[in-house]
C-alpha positions as CSV (number, residue, x, y, z in Angstrom):
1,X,96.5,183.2,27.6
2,X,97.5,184.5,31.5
3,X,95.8,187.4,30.7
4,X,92.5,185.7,29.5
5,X,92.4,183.5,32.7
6,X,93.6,186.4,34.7
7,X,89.8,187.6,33.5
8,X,87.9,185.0,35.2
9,X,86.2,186.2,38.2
10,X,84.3,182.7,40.3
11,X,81.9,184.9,42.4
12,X,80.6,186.4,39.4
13,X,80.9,183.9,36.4
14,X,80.2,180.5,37.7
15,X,82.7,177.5,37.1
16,X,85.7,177.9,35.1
17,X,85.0,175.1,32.4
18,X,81.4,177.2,31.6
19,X,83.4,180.7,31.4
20,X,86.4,178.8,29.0
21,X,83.7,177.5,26.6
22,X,81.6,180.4,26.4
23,X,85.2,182.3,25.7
24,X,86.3,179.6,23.0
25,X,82.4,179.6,21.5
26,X,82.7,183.2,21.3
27,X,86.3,183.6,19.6
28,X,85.1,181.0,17.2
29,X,82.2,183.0,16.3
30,X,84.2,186.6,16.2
31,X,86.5,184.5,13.9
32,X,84.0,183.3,11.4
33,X,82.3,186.6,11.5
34,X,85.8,187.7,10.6
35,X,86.5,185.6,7.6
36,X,83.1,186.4,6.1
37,X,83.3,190.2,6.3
38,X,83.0,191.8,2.5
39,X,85.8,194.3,3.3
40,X,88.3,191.3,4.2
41,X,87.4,189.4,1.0
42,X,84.8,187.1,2.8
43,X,81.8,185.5,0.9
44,X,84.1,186.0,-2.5
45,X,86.0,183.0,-4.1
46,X,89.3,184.6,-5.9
47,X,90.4,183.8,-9.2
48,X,93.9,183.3,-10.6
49,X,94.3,184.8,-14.4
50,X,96.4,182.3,-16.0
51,X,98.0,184.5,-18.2
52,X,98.8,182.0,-20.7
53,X,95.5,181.1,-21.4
54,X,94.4,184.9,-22.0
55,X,96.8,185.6,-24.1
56,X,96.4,182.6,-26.6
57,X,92.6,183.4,-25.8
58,X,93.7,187.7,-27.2
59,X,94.8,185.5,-30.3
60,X,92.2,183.8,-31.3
61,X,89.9,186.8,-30.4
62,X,92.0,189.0,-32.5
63,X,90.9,186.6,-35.7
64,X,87.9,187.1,-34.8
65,X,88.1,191.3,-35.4
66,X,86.9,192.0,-32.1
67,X,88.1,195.5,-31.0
68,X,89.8,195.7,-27.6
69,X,86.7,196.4,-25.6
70,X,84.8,193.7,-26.1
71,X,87.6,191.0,-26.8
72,X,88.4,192.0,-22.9
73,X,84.8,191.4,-22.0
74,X,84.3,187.8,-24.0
75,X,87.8,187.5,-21.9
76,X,86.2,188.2,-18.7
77,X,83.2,186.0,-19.8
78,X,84.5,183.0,-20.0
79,X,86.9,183.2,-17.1
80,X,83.6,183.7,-15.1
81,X,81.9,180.6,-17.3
82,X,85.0,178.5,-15.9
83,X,84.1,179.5,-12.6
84,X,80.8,178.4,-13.5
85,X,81.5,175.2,-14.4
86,X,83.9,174.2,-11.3
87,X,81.0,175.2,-8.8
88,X,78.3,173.5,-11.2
89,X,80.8,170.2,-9.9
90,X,81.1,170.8,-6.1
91,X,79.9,168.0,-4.1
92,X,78.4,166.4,-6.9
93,X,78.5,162.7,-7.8
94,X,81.0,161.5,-10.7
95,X,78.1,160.6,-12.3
96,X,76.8,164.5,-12.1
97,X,79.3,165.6,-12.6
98,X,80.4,164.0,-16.2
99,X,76.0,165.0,-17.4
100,X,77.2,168.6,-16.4
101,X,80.1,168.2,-18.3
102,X,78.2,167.0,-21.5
103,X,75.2,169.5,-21.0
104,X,77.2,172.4,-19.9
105,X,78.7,173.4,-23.5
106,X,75.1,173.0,-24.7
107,X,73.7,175.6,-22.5
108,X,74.8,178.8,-24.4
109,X,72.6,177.6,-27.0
110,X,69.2,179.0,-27.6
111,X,68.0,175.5,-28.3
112,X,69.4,172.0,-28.5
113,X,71.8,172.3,-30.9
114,X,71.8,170.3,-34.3
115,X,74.1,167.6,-35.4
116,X,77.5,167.2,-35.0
117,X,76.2,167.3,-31.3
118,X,74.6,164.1,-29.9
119,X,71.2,164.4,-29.9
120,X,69.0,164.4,-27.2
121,X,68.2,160.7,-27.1
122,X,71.9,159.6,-27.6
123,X,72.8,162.0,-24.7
124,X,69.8,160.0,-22.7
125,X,71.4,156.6,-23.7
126,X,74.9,157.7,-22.7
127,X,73.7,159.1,-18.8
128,X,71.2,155.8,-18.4
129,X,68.1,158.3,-18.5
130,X,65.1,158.6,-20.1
131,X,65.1,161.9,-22.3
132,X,61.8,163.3,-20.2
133,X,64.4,163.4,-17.6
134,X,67.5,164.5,-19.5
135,X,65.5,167.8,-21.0
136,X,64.0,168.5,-17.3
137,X,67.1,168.9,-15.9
138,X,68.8,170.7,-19.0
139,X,65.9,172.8,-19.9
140,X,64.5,173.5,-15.8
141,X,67.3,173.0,-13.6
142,X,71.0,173.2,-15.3
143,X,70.1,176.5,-17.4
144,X,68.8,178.0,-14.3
145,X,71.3,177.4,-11.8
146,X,73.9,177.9,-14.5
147,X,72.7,181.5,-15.3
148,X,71.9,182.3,-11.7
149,X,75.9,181.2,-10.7
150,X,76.9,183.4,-13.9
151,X,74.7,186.6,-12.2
152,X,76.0,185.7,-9.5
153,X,80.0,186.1,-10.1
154,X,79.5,189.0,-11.7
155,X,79.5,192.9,-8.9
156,X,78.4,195.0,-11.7
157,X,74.2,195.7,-12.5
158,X,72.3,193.4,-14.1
159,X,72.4,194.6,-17.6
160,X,76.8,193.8,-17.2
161,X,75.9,190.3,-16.5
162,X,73.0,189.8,-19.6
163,X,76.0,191.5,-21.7
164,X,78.5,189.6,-20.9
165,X,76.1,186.2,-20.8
166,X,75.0,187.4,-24.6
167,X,78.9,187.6,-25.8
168,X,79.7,184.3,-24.0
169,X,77.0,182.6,-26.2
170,X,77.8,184.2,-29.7
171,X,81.4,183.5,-29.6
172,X,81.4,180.4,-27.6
173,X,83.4,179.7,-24.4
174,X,86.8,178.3,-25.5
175,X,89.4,180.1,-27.8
C-alpha cells in the first residue's frame, strides 16, 4: 500500500481522494476483467460428477444394451440437462419455478405427451392458468430457452449438441 501512495504525484494528478478512487475503480475493473478471462475459467459454471449417480446411471444404461460410447454420451447428456434445469430456476419465483419443474420433463417430447401424464388442461388448473397461456410458454418460450441453455453448455459444434439433445430425448433424462 506505501508503495501505491508513494505513486501519487499532487502537481500532476490533482487531489489525493480523485487519484485513490480512480486507483480502486481501476483495480476493481482489472479484477473483474480477471475473473471473466476464458483461460482462468471465467464465463464457465463448473460441474461436480457425483460419482454415485453415474455409476448407478452405467447400470441402468448397461440394461439398456448401449455400448460404451454412447452410454458415456446419454451420461454426459443429462448431466448437462441437470445443469439445464438448475439455471431454468435462477431468480425465478417459487411459483416459476414448480411450472418449470412440471413442464421441464415434458420438453424432450416431440409433442405433449399422452396419458399417464396430466394433460394439458389439468396442468393449466394446477398453475392457475388458462391453457392458451400454459402451451405459449411450453411450446414458445420454455422449449426455446431450454434448448438454447442445452447449446449452450455444450464447447463442441453444433451437430455434438443436436446428438447429444437427440439421445437425451430417446432414452429420457433419469436412470
Amino acid at each position: 500500500m506505501g508503495e501505491l501512495v508513494a505513486g501519487f504525484d499532487s502537481k500532476r494528478r490533482g487531489s489525493f481522494r480523485s487519484w485513490l478512487m480512480t486507483c480502486l475503480r481501476n483495480l476493481t475493473i482489472k479484477d473483474h476483467h480477471a475473473r471473466r478471462t476464458l483461460k482462468r475459467g471465467g464465463g464457465w459454471k463448473f460441474e461436480s460428477l457425483d460419482s454415485e449417480a453415474v455409476e448407478r446411471e452405467m447400470l441402468a444404461i448397461q440394461a439398456a444394451h448401449l455400448e460404451h460410447g454412447p452410454a458415456c454420451d446419454l451420461i454426459l447428456a443429462r448431466c448437462i440437462w441437470r445443469s439445464v434445469a438448475r439455471r431454468m430456476e435462477e431468480g425465478r419465483s417459487a411459483e416459476r419455478v414448480r411450472l418449470i419443474r412440471d413442464l421441464l420433463p415434458l420438453v424432450l417430447f416431440e409433442k405433449w405427451p399422452p396419458p399417464p401424464f396430466p394433460t394439458q388442461q389439468e396442468m393449466a388448473d394446477k398453475h392457475d392458468m388458462t391453457v392458451v397461456n400454459l402451451r405459449g410458454y411450453f411450446h414458445h418460450t420454455l422449449k426455446g430457452r431450454v434448448r438454447k441453455l442445452f447449446a449452450e453448455e455444450i464447447l463442441g459444434p453444433p451437430d455434438e449438441a443436436d446428438y447429444l439433445w437427440h439421445m437425451l430425448c430417446r432414452y429420457g433424462d433419469a436412470a
